[in-house]
C-alpha positions as CSV (number, residue, x, y, z in Angstrom):
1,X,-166.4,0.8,105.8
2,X,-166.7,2.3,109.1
3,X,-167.0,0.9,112.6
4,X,-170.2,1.7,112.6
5,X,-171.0,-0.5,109.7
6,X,-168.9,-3.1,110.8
7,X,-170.6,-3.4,113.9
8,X,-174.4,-3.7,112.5
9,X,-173.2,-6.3,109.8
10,X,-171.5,-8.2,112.5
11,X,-174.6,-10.3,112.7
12,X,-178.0,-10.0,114.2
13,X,-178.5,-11.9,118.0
14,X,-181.0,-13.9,117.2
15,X,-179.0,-15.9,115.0
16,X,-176.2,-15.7,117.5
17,X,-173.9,-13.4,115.7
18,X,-174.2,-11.1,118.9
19,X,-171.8,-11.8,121.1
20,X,-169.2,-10.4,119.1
21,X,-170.9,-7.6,118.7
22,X,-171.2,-6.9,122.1
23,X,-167.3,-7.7,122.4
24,X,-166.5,-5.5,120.4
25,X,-168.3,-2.9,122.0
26,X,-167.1,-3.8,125.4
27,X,-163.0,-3.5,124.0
28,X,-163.7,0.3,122.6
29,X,-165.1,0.8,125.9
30,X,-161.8,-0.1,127.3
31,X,-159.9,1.6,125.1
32,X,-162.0,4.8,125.6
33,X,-161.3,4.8,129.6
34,X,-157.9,3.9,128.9
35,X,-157.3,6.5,127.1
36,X,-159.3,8.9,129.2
37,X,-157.9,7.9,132.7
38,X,-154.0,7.0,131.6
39,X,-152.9,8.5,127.9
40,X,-154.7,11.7,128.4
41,X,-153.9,13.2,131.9
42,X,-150.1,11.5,131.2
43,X,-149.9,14.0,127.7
44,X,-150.9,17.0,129.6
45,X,-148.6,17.2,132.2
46,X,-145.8,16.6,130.1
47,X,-147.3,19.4,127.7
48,X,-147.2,22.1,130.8
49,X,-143.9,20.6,131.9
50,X,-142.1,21.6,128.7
51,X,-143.6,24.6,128.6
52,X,-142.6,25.0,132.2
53,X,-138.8,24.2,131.0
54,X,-139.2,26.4,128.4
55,X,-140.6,29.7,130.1
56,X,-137.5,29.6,132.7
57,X,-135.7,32.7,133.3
58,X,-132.7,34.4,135.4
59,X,-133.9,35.1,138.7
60,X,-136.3,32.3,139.1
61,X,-136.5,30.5,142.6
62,X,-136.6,26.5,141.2
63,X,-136.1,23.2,142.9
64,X,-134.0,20.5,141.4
65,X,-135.2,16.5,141.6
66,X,-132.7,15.7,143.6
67,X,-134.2,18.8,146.0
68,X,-131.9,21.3,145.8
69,X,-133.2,24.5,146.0
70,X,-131.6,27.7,144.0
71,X,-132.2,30.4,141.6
72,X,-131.8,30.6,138.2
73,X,-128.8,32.8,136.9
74,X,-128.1,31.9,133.8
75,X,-130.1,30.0,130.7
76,X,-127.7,28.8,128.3
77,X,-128.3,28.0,124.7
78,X,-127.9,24.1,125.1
79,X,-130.3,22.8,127.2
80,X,-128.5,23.9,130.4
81,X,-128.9,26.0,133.5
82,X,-126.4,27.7,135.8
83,X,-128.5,27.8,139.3
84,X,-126.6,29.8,142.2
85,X,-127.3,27.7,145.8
86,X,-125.5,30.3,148.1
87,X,-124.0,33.3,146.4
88,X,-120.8,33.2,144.5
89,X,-121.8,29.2,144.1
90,X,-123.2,27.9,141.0
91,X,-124.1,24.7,139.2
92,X,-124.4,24.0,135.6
93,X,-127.5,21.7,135.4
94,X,-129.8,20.1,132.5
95,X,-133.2,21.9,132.1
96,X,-135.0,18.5,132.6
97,X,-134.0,18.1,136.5
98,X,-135.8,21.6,137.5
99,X,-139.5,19.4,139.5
100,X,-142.1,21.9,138.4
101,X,-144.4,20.8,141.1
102,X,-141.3,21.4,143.8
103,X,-140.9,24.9,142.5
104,X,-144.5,25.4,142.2
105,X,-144.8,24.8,145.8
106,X,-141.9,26.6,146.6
107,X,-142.9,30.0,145.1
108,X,-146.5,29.3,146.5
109,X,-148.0,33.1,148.2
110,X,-147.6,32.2,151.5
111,X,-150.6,33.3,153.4
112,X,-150.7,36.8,155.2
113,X,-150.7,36.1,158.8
114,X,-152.5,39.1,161.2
């Protein structure tokens, strides 16, 4: 039986059966902007952070959570980074502290003055 059907043999309003009806309605309602204002936009950034993570390569400029700002110069095979701060000084970071929207405003085009 679908939802559909559920709802229409629920009962009919005259006979006072309507109220659930209408209750029922009103919690898929919920769900629906739940889901559209919380679940949704909270599934895609994680989606384009991974893929963020994942597309990192030597030479990229990144910033770190904690702020720190370096460039990527190595990618190792287990889940780290080696990021250089000044030359001849390196880290060894996880991929999951590089702040995409840090590095995305750090590698912004800065605007041409005249």
């Amino acid at each position: 039986m679908s939802i559909f059907n559920a709802i229409i043999l629920m009962g009919n309003p005259q006979a006072g059966g309507g109220a659930g009806t209408i209750q029922l309605v009103m919690m898929g309602g919920i769900v629906l902007v739940f889901w559209l204002f919380m679940i949704r936009p909270q599934a895609k950034k994680a989606k384009e952070q991974k893929k963020f993570i994942d597309d990192l390569q030597k030479g990229a400029k990144v910033v770190t959570i904690a702020g720190i700002h370096a460039t990527v110069n190595k990618v190792n095979e287990d889940g780290t980074l080696q990021i250089e701060v000044n030359p001849g000084s390196y880290l060894k970071i996880e991929k999951s502290a590089i702040s995409m929207e840090w590095t995305a405003g750090v590698n912004k085009p800065t605007a041409e003055t005249k």
